[in-house]
Residue frames as qw, qx, qy, qz and C-alpha x, y, z in Angstrom:
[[0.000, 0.891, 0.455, 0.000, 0.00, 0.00, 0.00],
 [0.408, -0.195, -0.201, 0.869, 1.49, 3.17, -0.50],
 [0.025, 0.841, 0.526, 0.128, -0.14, 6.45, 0.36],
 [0.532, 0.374, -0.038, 0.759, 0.68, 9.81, -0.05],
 [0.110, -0.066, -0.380, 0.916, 0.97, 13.21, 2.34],
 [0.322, -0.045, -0.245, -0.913, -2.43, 13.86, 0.94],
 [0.612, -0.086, 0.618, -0.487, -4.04, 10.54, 1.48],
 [0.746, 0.444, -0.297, -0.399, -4.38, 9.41, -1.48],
 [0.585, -0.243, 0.774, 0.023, -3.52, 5.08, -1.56],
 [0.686, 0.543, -0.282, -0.394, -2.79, 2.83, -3.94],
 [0.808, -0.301, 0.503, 0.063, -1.45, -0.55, -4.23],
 [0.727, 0.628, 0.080, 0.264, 0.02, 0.17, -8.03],
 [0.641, -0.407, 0.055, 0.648, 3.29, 1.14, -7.23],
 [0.357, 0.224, 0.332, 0.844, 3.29, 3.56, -10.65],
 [0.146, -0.814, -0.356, -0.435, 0.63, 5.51, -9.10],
 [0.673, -0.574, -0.124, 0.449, 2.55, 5.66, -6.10],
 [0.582, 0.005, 0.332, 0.742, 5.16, 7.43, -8.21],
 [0.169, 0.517, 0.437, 0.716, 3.25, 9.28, -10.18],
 [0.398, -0.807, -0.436, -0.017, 1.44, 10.64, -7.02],
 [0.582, -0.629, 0.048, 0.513, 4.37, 11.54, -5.12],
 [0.382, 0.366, 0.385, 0.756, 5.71, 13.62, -8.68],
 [0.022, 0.644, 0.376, 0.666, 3.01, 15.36, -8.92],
 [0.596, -0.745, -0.290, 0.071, 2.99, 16.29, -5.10],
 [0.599, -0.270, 0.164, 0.735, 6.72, 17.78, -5.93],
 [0.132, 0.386, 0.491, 0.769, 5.69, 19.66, -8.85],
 [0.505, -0.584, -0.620, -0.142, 3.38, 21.08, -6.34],
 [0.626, -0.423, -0.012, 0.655, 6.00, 21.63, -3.43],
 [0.487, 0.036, 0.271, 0.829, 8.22, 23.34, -6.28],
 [0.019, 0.682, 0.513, 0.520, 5.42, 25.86, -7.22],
 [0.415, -0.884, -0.214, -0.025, 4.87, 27.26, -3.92],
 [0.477, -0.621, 0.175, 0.597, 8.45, 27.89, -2.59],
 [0.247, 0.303, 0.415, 0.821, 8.76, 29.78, -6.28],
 [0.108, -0.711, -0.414, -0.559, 5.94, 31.63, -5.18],
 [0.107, -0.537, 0.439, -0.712, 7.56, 32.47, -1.72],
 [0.774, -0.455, 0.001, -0.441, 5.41, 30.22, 0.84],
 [0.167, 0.428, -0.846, 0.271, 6.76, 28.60, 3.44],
 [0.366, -0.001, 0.692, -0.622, 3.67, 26.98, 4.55],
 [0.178, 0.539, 0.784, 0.249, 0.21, 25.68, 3.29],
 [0.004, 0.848, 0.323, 0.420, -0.95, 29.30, 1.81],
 [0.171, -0.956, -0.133, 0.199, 1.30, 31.42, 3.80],
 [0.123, 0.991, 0.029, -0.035, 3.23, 33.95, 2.69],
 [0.651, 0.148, -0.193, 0.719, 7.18, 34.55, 3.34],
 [0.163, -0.951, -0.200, 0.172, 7.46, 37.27, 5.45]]
C-alpha cells in the first residue's frame, strides 16, 4: 500500500510514483511563489 501526504492510496506502485511527482511539482510551485507553509506567505 502506499499512500501519499495527501491521502491518497494505492497498491500500483506507478501511481505511487506518479502521485508523489506530482505532489513535488506542487511543493516546487509554492516555494517559487515564496510560501513557506500551506498558503502562507514569506514574510
Amino acid at each position: 500500500m502506499y499512500e501519499d501526504a495527501e491521502g491518497r492510496r494505492t497498491t500500483d506502485p506507478g501511481a505511487g510514483a506518479a502521485h508523489a511527482d506530482s505532489e513535488a511539482d506542487r511543493n516546487a510551485e509554492h516555494l517559487q511563489r515564496g510560501e513557506v507553509g500551506p498558503g502562507v506567505p514569506e514574510e
